[in-house]
N, C-alpha and C positions, 0 to 999 in steps of 0.2 A: 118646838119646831125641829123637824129631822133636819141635820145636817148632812149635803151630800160628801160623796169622798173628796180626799185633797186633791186629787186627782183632775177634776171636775172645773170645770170655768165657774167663773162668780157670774155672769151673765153668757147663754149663749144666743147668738139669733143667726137661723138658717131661712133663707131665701124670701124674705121679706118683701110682701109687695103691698102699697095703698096705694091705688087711687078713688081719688072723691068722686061725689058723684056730680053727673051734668050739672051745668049751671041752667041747661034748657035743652028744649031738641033740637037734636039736628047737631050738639057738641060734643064734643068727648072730656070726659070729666083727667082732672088732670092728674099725672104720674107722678106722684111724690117719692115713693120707693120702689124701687127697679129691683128687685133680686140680690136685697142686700143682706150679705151674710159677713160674720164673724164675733170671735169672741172675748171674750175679758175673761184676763187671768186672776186667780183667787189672790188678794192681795197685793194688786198691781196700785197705779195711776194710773189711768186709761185715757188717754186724749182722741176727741170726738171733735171732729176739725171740716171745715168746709166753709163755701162763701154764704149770702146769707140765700135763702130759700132751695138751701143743698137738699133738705129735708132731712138735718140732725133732728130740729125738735120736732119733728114728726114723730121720729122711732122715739127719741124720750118720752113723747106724751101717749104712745102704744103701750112702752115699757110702765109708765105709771098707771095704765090703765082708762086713761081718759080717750085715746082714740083707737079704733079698731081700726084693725089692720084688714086686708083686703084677703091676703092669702101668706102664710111660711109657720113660725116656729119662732117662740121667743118661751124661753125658759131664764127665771133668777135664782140663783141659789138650788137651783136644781129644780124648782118650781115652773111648771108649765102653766103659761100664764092665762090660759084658760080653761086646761083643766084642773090644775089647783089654785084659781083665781086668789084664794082667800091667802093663805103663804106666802105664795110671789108678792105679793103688796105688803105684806108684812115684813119679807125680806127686801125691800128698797123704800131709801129716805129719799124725793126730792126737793130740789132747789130749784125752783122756778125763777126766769129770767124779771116776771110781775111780780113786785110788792103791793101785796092786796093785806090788810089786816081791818079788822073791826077797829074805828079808831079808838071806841068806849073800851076797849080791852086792854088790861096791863099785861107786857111781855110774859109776865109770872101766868097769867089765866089763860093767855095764847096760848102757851105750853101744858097746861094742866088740861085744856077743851082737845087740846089735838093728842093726846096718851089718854083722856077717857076715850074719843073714838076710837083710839086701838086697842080698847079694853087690856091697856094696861092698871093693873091693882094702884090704888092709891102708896100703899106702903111702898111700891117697889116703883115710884117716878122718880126722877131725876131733876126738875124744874131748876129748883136755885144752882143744882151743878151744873145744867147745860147753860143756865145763864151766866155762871163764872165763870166758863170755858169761853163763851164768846165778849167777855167782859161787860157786860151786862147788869152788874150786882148790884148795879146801887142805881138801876131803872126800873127792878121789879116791879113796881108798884106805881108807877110812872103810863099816864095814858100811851097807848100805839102810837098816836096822831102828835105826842110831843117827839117822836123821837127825829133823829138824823135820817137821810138816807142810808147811810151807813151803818147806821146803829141796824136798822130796818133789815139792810141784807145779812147780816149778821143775827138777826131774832130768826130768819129763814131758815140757816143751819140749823141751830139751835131749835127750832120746828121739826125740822125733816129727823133730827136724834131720838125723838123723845121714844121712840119705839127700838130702839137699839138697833136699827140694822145695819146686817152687812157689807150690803151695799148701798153707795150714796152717788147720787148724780146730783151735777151742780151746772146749772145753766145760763153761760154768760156769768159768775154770780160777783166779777169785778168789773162792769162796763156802768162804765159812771162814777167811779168812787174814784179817789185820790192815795197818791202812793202812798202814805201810811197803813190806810184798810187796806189795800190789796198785800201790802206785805203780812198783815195780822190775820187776814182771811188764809192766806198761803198758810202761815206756820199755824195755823186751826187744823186746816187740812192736812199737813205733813204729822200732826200730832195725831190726828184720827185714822192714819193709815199707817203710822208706826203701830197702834193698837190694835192692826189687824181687819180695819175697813176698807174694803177697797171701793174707789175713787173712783169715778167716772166722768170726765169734763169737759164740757164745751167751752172755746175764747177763742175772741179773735185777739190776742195778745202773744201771739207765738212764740216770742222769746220766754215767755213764763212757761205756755207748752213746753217748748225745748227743755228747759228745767228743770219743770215737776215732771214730766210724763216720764214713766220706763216702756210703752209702746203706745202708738199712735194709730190711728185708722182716719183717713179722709174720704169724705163722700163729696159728690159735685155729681149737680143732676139726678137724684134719688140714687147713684151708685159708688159703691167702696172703689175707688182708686191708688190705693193705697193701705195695706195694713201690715206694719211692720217695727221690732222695737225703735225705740226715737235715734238710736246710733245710724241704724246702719240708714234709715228713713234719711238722714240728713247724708251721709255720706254717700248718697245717689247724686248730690247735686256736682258735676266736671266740673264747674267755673269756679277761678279763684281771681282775686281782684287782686293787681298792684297800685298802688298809691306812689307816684311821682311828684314829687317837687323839684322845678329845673334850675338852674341858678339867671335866667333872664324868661322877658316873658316871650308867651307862647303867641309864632303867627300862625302856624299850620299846626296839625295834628299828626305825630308819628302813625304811619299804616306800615300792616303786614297780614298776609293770610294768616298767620298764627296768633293773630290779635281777632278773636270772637269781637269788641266792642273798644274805642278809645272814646276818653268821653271829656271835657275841660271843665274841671271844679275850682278853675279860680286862674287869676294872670299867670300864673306861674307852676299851677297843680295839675296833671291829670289822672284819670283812672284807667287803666289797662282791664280789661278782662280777657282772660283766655282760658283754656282745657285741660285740666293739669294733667288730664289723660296723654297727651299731644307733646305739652310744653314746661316748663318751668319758670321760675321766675328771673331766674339767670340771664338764662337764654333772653326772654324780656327785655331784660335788662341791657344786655350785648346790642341786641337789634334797636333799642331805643337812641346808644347811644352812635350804633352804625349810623345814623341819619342826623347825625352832627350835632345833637342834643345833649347838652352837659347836665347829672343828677345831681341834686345837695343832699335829699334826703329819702329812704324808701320805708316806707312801712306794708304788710299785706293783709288782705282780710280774705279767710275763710268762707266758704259757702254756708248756708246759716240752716234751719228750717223755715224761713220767709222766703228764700228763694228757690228749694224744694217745692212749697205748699204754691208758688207763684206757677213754676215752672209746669207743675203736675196738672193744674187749674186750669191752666190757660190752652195746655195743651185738649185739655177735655172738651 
């Protein structure tokens, strides 16, 4: 398979549009993608973020090939996805948010059935390595239908490898599982993107976004609202919170125009929000205690990517 230059995005998509067709006459079939374009850098994390029926998995199941898109441009790895249909599928692994497996199948034959459909050579598979890598080793042989849920989205990856590609999307592939797999699933991921795969991810789990991702794009209502590295993405959000604890309890609530929100988290705690563009915390502070309110204790919290993806969503 040619490899394009470094130069080059690992996935590009220019002006994307589906919609379905009528559900009957006289309707109009509905808009799932709006003219959505951007792209993923060669060896990034890519976060693919939006609320549910934004139509992420729309473009991912375009991008794998399972739905056709109405009208735009999706090339992988330099592979235009429908005029070199056969390459672009070969250069992306996915991670479907459904565990669907044969149950009569061992993890090991799961892997061996999905590298003969990519006419991968027997000699040059990988089975028992990709099942080491998702710690798998000692289910090889083990029916589908015994396994965990966990064990399950973990044979997924391990599915989506066996053809070695570039690129990997993964969808939703922590919603359900418990914090030890989602930490083992992360450092799976972080080790296949040290190796040079780049990453492509849907969650609603945004603090792990914030984490793994080096840029972000959000969609809401079939369109990109947003695409930009996860720094400065998050460093759009003005509100910063202070956290007050008074030394008696509270009967009224401190106001000022320079207080965006005052909110009561207990007898004796409030939360301040304001603009830091505006204000600080000082200043807060000063005007808190202008109004005859004694502090014992302050702590502040940051604007996060939750109140970003909140702000930009709701605005939409």
């Amino acid at each position: 398979m040619t490899t394009p230059s470094a130069s080059g995005p690992a996935i590009s998509i220019r002006n994307v549009v589906k919609r379905y067709a009528p559900a009957g006459k006289g309707t109009e079939g509905k808009l799932a993608l709006d003219g959505v374009s951007f792209d993923v850098p060669q060896g990034s994390i890519f976060g693919l973020l939006g609320p549910n029926g934004a139509g992420k998995s729309t473009l991912i199941n375009i991008m794998a090939g399972m739905v056709m898109k109405t009208s735009g441009e999706v090339s992988i790895w330099g592979f235009d996805i429908d005029r070199d249909q056969r390459n672009a599928k070969r250069a992306i692994g996915i991670v479907p948010q459904e565990i669907v497996f044969d149950p009569f199948f061992t993890p090991y034959e799961v892997l061996e059935n999905q590298a003969g459909f990519y006419g991968v050579p027997a000699a040059q598979r990988r089975s028992m390595e990709l099942l080491a890598d998702v710690h798998l080793s000692d289910k090889a042989r083990a029916y589908a239908r015994t396994l965990s849920g966990g064990m399950k989205r973990r044979l997924l990856v391990a599915k989506a490898m066996v053809h070695a590609p570039p690129v990997l999307v993964l969808d939703e592939p922590t919603a359900g599982v418990d914090v030890e797999l989602r930490r083992q699933l992360w450092e799976l991921v972080s080790r296949l993107n040290d190796e040079g795969v780049t990453v492509v991810l849907t969650t609603h789990y945004l603090e792990e976004a914030e984490q793994l991702c080096d840029r972000i794009a959000i969609i809401n209502h079939g369109r990109v609202i947003a695409d930009k590295p996860t720094r400065e993405l998050v460093e759009m959000a003005r509100d910063k919170v202070v956290v007050l604890t008074l030394d008696r309890d509270l009967a009224t609530l401190p106001s000022h125009p320079a207080f965006r929100k005052a909110e009561r988290t207990g007898d004796r705690m409030i939360e301040i929000t304001y603009d830091k563009d505006r204000t600080n915390a000082g200043e807060v502070l000063s005007l808190v205690q202008g109004q005859g309110l004694s502090i014992v204790d302050v702590t502040t919290r940051e604007a996060d990517l939750e109140d970003v993806f909140v702000s930009l969503t709701s605005n939409g």
